[in-house]
VMD Tcl script that builds the backbone (N, CA, C; Angstrom):
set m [mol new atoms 351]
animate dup $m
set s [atomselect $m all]
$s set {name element resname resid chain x y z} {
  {N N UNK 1 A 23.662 -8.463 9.145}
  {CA C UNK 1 A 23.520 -7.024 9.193}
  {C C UNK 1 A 22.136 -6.633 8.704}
  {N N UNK 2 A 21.142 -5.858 9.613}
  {CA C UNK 2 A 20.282 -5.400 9.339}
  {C C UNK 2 A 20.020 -3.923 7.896}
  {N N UNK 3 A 19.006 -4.125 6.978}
  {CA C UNK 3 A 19.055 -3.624 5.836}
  {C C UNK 3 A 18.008 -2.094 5.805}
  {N N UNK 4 A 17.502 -1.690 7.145}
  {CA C UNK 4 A 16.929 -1.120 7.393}
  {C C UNK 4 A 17.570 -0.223 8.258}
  {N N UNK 5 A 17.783 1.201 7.742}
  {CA C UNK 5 A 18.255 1.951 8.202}
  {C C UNK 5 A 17.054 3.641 8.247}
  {N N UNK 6 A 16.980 3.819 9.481}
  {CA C UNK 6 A 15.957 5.185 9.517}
  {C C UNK 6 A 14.497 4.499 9.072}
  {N N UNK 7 A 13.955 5.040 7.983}
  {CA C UNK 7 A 12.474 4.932 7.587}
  {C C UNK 7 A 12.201 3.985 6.415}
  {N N UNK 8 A 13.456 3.715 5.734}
  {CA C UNK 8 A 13.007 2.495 4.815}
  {C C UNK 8 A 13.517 1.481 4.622}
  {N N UNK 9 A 13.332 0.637 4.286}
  {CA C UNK 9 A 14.167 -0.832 4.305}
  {C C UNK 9 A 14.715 -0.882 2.915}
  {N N UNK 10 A 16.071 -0.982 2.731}
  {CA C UNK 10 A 16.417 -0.378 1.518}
  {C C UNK 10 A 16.231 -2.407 0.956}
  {N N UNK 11 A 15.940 -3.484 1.126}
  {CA C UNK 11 A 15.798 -4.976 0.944}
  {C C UNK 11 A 14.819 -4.340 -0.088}
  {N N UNK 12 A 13.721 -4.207 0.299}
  {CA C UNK 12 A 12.627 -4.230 -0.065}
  {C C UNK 12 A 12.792 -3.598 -2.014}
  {N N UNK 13 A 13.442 -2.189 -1.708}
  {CA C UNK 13 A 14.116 -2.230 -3.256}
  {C C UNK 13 A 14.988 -2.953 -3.752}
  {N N UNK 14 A 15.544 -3.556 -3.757}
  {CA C UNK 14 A 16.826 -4.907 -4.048}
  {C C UNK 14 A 16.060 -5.701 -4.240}
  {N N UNK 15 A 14.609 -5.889 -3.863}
  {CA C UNK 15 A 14.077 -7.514 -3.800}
  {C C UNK 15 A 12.961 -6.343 -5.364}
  {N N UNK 16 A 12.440 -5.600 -5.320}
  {CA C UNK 16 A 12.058 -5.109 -6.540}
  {C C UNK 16 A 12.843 -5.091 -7.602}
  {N N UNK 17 A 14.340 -4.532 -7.917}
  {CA C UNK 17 A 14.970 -4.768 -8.235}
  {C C UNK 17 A 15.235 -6.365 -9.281}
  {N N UNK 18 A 15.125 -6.472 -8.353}
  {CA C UNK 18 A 15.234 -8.155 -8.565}
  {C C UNK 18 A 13.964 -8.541 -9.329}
  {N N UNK 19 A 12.821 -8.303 -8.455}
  {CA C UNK 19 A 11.979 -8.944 -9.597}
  {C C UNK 19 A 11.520 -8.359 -10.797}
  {N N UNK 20 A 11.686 -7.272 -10.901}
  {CA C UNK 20 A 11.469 -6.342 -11.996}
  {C C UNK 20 A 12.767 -6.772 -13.213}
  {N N UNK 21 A 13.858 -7.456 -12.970}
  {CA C UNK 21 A 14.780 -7.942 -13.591}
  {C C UNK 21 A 15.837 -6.518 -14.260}
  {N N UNK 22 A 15.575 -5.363 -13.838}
  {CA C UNK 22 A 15.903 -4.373 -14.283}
  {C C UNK 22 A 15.952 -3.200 -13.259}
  {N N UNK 23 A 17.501 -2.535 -13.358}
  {CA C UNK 23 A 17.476 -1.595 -12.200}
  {C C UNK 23 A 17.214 -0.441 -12.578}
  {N N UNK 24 A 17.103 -0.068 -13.907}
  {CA C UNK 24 A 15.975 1.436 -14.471}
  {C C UNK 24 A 14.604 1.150 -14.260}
  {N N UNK 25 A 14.113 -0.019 -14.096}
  {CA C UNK 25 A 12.749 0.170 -13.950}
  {C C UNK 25 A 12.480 0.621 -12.547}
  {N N UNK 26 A 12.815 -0.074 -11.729}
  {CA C UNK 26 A 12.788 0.354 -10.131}
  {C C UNK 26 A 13.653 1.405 -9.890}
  {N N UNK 27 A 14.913 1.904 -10.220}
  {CA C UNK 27 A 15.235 3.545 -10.276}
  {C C UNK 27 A 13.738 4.558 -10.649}
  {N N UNK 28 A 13.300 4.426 -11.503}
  {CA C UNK 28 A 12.066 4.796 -11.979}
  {C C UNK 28 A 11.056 5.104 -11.028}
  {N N UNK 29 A 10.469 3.659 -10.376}
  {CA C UNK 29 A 9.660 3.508 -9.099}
  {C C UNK 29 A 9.831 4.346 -8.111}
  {N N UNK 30 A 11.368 4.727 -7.819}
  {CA C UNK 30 A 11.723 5.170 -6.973}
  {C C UNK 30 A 11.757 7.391 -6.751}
  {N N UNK 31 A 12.456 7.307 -8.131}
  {CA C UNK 31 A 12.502 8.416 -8.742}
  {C C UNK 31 A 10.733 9.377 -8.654}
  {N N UNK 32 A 9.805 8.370 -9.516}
  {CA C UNK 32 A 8.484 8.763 -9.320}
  {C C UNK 32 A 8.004 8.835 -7.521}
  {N N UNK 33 A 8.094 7.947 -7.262}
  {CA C UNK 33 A 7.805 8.385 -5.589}
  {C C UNK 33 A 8.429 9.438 -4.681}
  {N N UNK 34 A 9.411 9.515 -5.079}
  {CA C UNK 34 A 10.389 10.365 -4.564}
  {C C UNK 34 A 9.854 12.178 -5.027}
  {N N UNK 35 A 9.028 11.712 -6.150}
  {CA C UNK 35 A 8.742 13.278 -7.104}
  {C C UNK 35 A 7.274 13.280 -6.770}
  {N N UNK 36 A 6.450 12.427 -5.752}
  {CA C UNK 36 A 5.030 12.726 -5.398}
  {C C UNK 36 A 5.186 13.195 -4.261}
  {N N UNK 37 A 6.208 12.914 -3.311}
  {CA C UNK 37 A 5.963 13.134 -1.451}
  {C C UNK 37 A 6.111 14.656 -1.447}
  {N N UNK 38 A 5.961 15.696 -2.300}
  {CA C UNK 38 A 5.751 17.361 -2.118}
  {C C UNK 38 A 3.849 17.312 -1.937}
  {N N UNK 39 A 3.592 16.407 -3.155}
  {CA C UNK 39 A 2.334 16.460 -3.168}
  {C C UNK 39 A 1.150 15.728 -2.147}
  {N N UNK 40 A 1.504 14.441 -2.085}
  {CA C UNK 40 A 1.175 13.885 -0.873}
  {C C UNK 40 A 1.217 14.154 0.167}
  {N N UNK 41 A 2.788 14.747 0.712}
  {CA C UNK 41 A 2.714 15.520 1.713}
  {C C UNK 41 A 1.643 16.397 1.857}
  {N N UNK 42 A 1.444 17.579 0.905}
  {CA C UNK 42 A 0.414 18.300 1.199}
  {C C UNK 42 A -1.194 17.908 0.990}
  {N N UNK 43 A -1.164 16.668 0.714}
  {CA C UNK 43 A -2.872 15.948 0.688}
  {C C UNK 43 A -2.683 15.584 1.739}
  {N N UNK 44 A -1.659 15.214 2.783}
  {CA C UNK 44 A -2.259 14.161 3.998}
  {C C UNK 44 A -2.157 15.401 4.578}
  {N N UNK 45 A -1.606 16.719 5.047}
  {CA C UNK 45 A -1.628 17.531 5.988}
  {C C UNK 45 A -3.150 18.107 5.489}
  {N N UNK 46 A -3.643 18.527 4.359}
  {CA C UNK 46 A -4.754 19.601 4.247}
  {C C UNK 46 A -5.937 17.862 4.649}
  {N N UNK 47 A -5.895 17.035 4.209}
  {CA C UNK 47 A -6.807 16.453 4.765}
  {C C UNK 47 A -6.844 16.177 6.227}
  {N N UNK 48 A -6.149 16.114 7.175}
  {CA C UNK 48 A -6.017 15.875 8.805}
  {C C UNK 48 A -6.704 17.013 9.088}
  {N N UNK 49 A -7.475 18.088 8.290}
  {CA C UNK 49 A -8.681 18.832 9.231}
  {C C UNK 49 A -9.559 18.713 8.107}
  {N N UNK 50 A -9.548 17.786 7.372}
  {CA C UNK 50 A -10.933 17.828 6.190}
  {C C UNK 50 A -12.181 16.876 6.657}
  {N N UNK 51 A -12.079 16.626 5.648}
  {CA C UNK 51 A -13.662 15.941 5.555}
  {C C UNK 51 A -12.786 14.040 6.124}
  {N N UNK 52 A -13.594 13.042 6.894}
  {CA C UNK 52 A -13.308 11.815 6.449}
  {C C UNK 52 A -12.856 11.005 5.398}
  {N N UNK 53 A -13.414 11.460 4.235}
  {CA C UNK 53 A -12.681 10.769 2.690}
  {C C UNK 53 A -12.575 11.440 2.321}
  {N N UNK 54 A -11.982 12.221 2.270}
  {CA C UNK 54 A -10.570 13.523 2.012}
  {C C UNK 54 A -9.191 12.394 2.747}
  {N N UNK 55 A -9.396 12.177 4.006}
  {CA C UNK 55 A -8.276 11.243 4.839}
  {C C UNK 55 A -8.023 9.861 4.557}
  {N N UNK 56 A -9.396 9.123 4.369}
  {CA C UNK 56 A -9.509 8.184 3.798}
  {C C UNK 56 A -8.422 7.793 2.303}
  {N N UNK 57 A -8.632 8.583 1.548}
  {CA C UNK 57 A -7.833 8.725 0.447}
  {C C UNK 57 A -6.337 9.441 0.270}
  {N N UNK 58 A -6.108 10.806 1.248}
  {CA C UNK 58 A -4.850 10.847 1.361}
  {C C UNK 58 A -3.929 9.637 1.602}
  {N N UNK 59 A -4.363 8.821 2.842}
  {CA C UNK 59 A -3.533 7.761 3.530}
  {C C UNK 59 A -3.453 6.999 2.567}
  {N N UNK 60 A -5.000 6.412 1.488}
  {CA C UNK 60 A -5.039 5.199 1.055}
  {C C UNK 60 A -3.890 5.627 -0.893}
  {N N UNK 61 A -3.726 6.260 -0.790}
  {CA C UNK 61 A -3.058 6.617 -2.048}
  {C C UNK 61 A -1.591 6.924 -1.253}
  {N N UNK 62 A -0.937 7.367 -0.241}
  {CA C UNK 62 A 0.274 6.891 0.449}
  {C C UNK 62 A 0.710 5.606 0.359}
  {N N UNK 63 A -0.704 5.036 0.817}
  {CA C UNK 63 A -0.123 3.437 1.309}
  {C C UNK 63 A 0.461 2.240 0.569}
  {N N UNK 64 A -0.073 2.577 -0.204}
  {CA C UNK 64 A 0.511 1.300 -1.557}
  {C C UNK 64 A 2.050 1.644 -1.965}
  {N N UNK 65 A 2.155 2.999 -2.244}
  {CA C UNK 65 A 3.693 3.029 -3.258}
  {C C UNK 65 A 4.659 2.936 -1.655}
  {N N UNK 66 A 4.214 3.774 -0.416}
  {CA C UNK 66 A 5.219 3.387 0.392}
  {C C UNK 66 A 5.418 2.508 0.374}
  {N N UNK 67 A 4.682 1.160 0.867}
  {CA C UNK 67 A 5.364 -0.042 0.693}
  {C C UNK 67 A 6.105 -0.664 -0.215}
  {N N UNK 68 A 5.964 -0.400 -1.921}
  {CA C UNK 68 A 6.128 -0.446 -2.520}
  {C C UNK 68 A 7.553 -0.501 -2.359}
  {N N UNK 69 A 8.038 0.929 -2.209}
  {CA C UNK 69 A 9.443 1.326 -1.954}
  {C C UNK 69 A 10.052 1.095 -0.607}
  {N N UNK 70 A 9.622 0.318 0.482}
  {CA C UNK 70 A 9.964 0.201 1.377}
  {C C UNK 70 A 9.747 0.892 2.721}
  {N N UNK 71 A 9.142 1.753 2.785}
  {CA C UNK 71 A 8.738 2.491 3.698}
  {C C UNK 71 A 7.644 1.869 4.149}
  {N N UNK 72 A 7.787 0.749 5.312}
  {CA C UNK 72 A 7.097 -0.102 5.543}
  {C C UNK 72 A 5.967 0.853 7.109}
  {N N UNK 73 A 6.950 1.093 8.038}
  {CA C UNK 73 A 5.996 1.595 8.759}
  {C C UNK 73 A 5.125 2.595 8.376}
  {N N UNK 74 A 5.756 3.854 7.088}
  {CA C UNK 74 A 4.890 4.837 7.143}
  {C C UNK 74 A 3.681 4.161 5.959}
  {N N UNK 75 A 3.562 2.595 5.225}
  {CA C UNK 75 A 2.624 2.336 4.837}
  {C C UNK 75 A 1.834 1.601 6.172}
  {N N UNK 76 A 2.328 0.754 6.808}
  {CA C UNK 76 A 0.987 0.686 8.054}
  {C C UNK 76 A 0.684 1.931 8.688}
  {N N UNK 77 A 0.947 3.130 9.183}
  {CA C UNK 77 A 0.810 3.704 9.759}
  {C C UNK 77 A -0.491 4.408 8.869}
  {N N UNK 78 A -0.974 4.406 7.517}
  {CA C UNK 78 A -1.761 4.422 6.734}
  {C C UNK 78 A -2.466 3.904 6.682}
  {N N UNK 79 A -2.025 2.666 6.937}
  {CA C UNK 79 A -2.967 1.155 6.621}
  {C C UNK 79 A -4.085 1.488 7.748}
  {N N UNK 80 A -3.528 1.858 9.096}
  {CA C UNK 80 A -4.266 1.839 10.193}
  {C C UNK 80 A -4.878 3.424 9.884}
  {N N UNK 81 A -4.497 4.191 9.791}
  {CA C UNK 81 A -5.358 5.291 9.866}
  {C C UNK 81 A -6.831 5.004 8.646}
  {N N UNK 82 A -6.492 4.665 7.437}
  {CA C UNK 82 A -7.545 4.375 6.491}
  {C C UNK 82 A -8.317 3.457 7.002}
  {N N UNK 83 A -8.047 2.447 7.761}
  {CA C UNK 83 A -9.150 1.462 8.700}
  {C C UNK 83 A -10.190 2.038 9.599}
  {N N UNK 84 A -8.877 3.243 10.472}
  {CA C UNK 84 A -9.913 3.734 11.622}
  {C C UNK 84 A -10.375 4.691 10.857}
  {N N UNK 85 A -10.623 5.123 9.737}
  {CA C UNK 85 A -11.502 5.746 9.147}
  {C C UNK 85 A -12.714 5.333 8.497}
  {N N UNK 86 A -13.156 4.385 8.256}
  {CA C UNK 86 A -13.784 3.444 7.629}
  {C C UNK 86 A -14.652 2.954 8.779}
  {N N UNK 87 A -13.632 2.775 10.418}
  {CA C UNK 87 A -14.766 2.047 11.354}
  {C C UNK 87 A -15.320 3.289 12.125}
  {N N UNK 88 A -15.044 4.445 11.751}
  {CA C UNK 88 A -15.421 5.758 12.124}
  {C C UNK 88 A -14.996 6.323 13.224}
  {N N UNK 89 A -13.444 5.835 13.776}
  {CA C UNK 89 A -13.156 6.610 14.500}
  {C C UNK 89 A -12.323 7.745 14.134}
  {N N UNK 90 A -12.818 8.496 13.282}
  {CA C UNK 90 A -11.761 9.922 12.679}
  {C C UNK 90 A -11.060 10.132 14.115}
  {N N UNK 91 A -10.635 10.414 15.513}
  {CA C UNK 91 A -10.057 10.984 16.007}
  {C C UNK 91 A -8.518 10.246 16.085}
  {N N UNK 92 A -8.895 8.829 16.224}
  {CA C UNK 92 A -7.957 7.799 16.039}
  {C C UNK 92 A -6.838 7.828 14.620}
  {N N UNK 93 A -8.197 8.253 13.824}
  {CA C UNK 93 A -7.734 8.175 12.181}
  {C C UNK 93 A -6.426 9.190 12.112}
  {N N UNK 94 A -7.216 10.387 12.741}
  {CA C UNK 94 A -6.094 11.705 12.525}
  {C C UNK 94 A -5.014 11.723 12.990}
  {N N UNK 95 A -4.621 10.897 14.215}
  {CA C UNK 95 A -3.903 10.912 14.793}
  {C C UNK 95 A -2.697 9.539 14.206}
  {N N UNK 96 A -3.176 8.591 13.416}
  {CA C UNK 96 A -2.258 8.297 12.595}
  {C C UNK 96 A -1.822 8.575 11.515}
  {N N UNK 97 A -2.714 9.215 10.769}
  {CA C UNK 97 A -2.699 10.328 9.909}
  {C C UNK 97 A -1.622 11.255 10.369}
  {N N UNK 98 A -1.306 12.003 11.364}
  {CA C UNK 98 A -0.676 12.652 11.831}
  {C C UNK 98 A 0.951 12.231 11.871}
  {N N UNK 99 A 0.671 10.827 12.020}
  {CA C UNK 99 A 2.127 9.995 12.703}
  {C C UNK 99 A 2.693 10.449 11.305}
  {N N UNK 100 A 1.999 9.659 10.287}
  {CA C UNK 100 A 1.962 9.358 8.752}
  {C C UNK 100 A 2.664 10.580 8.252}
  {N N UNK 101 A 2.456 11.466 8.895}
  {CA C UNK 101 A 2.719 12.391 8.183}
  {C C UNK 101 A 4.450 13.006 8.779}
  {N N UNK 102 A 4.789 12.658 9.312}
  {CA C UNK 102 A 5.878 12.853 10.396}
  {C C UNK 102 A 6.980 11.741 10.098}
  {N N UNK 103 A 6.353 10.314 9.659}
  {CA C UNK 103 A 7.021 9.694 9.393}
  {C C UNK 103 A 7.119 9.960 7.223}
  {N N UNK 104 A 6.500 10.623 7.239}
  {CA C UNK 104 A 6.485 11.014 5.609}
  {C C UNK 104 A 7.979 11.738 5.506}
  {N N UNK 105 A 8.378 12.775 6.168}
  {CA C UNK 105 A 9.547 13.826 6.345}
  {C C UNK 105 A 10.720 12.584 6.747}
  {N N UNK 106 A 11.026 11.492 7.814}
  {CA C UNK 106 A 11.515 10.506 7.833}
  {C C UNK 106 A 11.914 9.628 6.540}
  {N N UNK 107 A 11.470 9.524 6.125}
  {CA C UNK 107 A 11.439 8.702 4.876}
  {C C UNK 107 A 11.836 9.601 3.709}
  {N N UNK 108 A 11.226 10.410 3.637}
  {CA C UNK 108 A 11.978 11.509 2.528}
  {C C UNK 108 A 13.664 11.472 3.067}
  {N N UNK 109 A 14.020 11.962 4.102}
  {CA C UNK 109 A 15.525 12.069 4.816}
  {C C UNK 109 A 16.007 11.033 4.421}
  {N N UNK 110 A 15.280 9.880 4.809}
  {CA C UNK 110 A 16.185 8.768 4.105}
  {C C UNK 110 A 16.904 8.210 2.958}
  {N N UNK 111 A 15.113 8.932 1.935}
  {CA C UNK 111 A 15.288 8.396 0.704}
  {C C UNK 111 A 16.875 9.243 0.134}
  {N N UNK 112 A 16.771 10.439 0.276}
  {CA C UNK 112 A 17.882 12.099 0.093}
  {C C UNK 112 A 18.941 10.691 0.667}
  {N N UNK 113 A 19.129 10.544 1.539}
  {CA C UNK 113 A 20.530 9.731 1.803}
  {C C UNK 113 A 21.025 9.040 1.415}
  {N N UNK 114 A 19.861 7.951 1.084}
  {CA C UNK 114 A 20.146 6.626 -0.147}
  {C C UNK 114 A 21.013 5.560 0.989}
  {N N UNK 115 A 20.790 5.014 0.419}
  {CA C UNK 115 A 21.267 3.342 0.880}
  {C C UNK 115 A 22.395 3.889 1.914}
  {N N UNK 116 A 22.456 2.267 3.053}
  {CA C UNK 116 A 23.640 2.404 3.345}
  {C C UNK 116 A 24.998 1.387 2.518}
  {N N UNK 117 A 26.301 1.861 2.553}
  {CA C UNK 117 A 26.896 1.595 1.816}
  {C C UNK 117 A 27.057 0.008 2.070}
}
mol reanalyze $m
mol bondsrecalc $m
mol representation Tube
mol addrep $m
């Protein structure tokens, strides 16, 4: 049975879980991420008409804790926009930037749902 349901792979916390040896610490992880995506949300939307590193940094400060918590595509979908920002194609950039941001609301829905049973 696949452990990935909607936008995050709920493994990925179980395997934190696990290595963290403690399920308040990664409740924690989770809890804190869960209490940035108001804010993030609104850094990756006001940056998708800003400056290049304005975007650069929305995505690249997404990208780590999504994965973190499992939200694996909406951290590549970062991964790649902060690249094509860097090799200077902002139009490319924005437009995963954009995804990023679409799959941000995805992943929130999910997280609100919590595991499947």
């Amino acid at each position: 049975m696949s452990t990935v349901t909607g936008a995050v792979d709920w493994s990925v916390l179980r395997d934190l879980t696990e290595q963290m040896g403690d399920e308040d610490i990664a409740a924690m992880v989770l809890d804190a991420y869960r209490g940035e995506i108001p804010g993030r949300r609104a850094a990756l939307e006001s940056a998708l008409t800003s400056t290049p590193e304005e975007l650069r940094d929305a995505v690249h400060a997404l990208k780590a804790s999504s994965l973190t918590v499992g939200a694996l595509r909406l951290g590549e979908l970062c991964r790649q926009s902060e690249a094509l920002v860097v090799s200077g194609d902002l139009e490319a950039a924005r437009d995963y930037g954009s995804q990023a941001l679409a799959e941000l609301d995805l992943v929130s829905a999910d997280l609100e749902a919590g595991p499947p049973a």
